[in-house]
N, C-alpha and C positions, 0 to 999 in steps of 0.2 A: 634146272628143269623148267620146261616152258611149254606151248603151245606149239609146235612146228609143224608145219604148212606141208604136208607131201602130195597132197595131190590137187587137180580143179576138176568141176563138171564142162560140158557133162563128159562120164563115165563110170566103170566100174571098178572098184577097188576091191580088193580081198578082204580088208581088215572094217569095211564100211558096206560095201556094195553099193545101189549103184548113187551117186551124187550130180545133180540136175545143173543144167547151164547155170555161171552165175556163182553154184554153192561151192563151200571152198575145204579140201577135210584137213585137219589139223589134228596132231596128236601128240599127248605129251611124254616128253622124249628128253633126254640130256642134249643139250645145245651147244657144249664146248663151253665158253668161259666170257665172262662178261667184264669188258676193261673199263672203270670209272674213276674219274677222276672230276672232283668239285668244290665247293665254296659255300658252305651256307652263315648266315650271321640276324642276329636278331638284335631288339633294342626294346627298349621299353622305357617312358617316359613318365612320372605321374606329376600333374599340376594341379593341385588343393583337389578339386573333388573331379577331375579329370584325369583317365589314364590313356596315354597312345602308346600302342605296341605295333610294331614290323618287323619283317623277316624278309630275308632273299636264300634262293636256294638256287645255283645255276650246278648244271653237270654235265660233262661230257663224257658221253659211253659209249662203247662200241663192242660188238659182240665178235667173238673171235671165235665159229664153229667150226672147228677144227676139221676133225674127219668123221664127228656125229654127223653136224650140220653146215659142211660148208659153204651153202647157199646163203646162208644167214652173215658170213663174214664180212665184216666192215658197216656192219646195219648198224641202226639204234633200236634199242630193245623197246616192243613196242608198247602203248601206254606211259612213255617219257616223258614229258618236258624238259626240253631243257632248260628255261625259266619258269620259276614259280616266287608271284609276288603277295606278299599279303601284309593286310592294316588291319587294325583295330582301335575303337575308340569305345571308350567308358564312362560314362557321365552320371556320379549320382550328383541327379538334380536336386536331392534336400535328404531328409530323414528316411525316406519311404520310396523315392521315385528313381528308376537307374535305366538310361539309354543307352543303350549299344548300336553299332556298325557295326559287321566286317565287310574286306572287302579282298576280293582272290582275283589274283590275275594268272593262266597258266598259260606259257606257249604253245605252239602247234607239236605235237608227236605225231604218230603214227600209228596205227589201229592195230595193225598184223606184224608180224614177222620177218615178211618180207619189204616192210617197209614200202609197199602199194599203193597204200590207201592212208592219207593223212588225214588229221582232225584240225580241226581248225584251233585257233589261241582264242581264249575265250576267257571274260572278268565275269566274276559275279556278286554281287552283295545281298546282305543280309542288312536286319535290322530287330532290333526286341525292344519292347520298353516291357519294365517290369516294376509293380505297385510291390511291396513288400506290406502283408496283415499284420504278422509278428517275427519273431527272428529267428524264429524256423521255414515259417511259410510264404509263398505271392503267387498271385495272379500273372499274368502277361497274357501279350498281344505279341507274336512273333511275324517277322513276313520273310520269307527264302526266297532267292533269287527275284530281289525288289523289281526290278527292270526287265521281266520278264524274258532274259536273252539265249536265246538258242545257243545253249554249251551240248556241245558234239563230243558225245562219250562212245560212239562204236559206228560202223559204217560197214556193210554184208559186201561182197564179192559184186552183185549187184549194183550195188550204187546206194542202197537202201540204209539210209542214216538214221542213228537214234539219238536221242537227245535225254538230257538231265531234266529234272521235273521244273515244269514252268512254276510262273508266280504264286507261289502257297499264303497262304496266310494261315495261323494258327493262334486261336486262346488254349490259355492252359493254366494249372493249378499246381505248384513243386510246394512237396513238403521236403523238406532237410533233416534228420537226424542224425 
């Protein structure tokens, strides 16, 4: 079950009515059957008060819409990647003080269905340091998407692209019980 793509503007649909140059109507519909085939592998390393962890995840998919959606046959299902890379590093710097990285790299997919409109491949990183008070609670200083980089999560019929939220920073207080 997916989003499938049956009509563009402009014009008028039955099941929508009418849909403007540009807009695109999509409906969710059985798609036939999605072939994947992949590899994913992890690791995790720790050195005295140092942990590095990684992952890869590569897939190859292809969507086989049979006689639901045979327009869709031979696509990749959209929202893919076919790589996705990711780090992590952990560092308690002493009794009380612990730094983090992560760091995400994902290939280029494709926004729709139709396989039209691609997103671009895009890394991101993170960062926390975090004070611990007692050994249930701490403080932090977080920052998402460090390097402020335009990651392209959707893109309209139009042209009209969105994006992941730029450089955040955040304080905060975790209690654990």
């Amino acid at each position: 079950i997916t989003n499938v793509t049956v009509g563009a503007g402009p014009g008028t649909f039955p099941v929508a009515g009418f849909i403007p140059a540009g807009g695109v109507l999509r409906q969710r519909r059985n798609a036939g059957q999605i072939e994947a085939w992949g590899l994913e592998a992890d690791i995790a390393r720790t050195f005295g008060d140092l942990t590095l962890t990684g992952a890869v995840s590569a897939t190859k998919a292809e969507v086989n819409g049979g006689s639901a959606a045979p327009q869709l046959t031979g696509n990749r299902p959209a929202q893919t990647p076919e790589y996705t890379v990711t780090g992590a590093a952990d560092w308690k710097v002493g009794d009380r003080l612990t730094l983090s990285a992560n760091l995400r790299f994902e290939s280029a997919r494709f926004e729709d269905d139709l396989n039209s409109r691609k997103l671009a491949a895009s890394v991101g990183i993170d960062a926390r340091a975090a004070w611990r008070l007692t050994p249930d609670s701490e403080v932090y200083l977080a920052a998402e998407n460090l390097t402020d980089a335009r990651i392209e999560v959707g893109e309209t019929g139009d042209g009209t692209e969105s994006f992941a939220a730029p450089q955040t920073f955040r304080v905060g207080f975790s209690l654990r019980r």
